[in-house]
Each structure stands twice: as C-alpha cells, then as structure tokens.
N, C-alpha and C positions, 0 to 999 in steps of 0.2 A: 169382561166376558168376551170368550176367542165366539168369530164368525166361522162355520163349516157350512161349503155347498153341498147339498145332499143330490148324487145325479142318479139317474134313474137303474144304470148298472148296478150300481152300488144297492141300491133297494134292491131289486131283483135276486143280487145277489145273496143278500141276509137274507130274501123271505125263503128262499127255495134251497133245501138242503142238499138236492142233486146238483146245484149250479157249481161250475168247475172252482168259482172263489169266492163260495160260501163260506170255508173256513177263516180264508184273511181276510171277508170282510165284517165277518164276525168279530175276529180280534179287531180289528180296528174301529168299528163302532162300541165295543166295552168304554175309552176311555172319552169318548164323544157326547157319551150318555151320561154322563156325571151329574147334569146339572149345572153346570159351569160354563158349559158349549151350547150358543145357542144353533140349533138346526135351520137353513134357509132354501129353500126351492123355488122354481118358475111354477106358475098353473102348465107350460106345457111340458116339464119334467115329469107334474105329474099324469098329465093326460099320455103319455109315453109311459108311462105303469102303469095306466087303465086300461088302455090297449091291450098291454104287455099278457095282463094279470087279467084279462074279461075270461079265458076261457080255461080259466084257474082255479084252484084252492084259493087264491091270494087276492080275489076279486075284494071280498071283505076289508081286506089290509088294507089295500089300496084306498078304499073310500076312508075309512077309521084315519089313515095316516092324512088325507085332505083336509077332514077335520080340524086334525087336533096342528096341523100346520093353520089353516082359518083363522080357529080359535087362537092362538097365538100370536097371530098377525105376524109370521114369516111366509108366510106364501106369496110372492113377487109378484103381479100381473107387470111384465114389461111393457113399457110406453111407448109412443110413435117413436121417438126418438131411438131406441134398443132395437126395437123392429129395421131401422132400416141400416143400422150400422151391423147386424149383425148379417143382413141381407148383403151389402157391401163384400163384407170379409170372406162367407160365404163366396161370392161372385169373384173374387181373387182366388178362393182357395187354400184360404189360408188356415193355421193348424192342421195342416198335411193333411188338407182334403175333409175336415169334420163336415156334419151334417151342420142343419139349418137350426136344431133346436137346440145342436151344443152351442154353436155361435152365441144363440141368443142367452147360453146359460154365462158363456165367456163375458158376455158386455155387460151384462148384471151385476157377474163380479167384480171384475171391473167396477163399476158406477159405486159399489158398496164396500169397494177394500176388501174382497173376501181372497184369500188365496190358496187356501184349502179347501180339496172336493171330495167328498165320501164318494170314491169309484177308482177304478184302475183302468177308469179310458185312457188311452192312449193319446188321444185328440188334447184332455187336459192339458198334458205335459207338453206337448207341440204348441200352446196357447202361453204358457210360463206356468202353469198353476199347478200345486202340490198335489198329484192322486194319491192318494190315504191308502192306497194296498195293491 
C-alpha cells in the first residue's frame, strides 16, 4: 500500500469548487481514493483547514475529515524531534522560503518515506517531494 501526504492546499482545493485547482485536484485525488492509497497528514495540516474552512461551507468537512484521519490512525502529531528540525530548516530558508508548517509537513515525510503530497505547493517541489497536481 503507496503512502500520500495530504496538504492543506490540496484539501482546500477539492472542498471549494470556485478554487482556481479544484479541477486538477479533483482528478488527482480520483486515483488516491481507491483504497489502495493510504492518506496521511499532520494535526497542524489539519488545524490549517480549520482555520482555512472556520468561516465556510467546509467547516463541517474539515472536522468529518479529523475524524475519519483519528479513526484511522494517519493523523501524525509530530514529536520534539520534527519540531525542531523543521524549525532549523525553516531558520535557513530552505524550500525556497516555505512556511513553518510545510517544514514540519517536509520532516514527517521525510521520517515516514512518504514522497507524494496531495497539493500543487510549490514549496513541496523545492523540498524533493512529488506535488500530485
């Protein structure tokens, strides 16, 4: 069974039909969802859709998708360890300036072998990692 990081673009983008890559990234979670691919995220990937999605239609989605990540047991809480190496990378600047929570989504995968991300950040790609659209 393949690992895929799911980032918070990439969500955003499938929940909101106005989002400029709603459409690619609809096609590219069709074959993610098979069953076959297990889905894995950070708690602050998804606190970054709670935010996103608080003053939304998609506030709903948002909790439903915490869930059924819980229930699963793919939901990551990263360790002291991930926090400060992503803090680190971060403080370099590295992945052409990403923020703090992609870092910490970088060092996850990293730790997990993941090298596919459900999102077309730009930061993935600057990090080595495959963005799915």
């Amino acid at each position: 069974m393949s690992l895929v990081f799911v980032d918070s673009v990439g969500l955003l983008a499938l929940w909101n039909d106005d989002d400029q890559w709603h459409g690619a990234a609809k096609d590219a979670f069709i074959p993610i969802s098979d069953g076959r691919t297990t889905l894995v995220t950070t708690s602050f990937v998804l606190a970054e859709c709670g935010n996103a999605a608080s003053r939304t239609p998609f506030r709903a989605e948002a909790n439903r998708l915490r869930l059924e990540f819980e229930a699963a047991k793919t939901l990551i809480w990263p360790n002291e360890a991930d926090w400060r190496q992503a803090w680190n990378a971060y403080q370099r600047g590295e992945a052409d300036q990403a923020g703090i929570v992609d870092h910490i989504s970088f060092v996850v995968m990293k730790r997990l072998g993941i090298a596919r991300a459900f999102t077309n950040d730009r930061h993935f790609r600057a990090a080595g990692f495959e963005a799915m659209f």
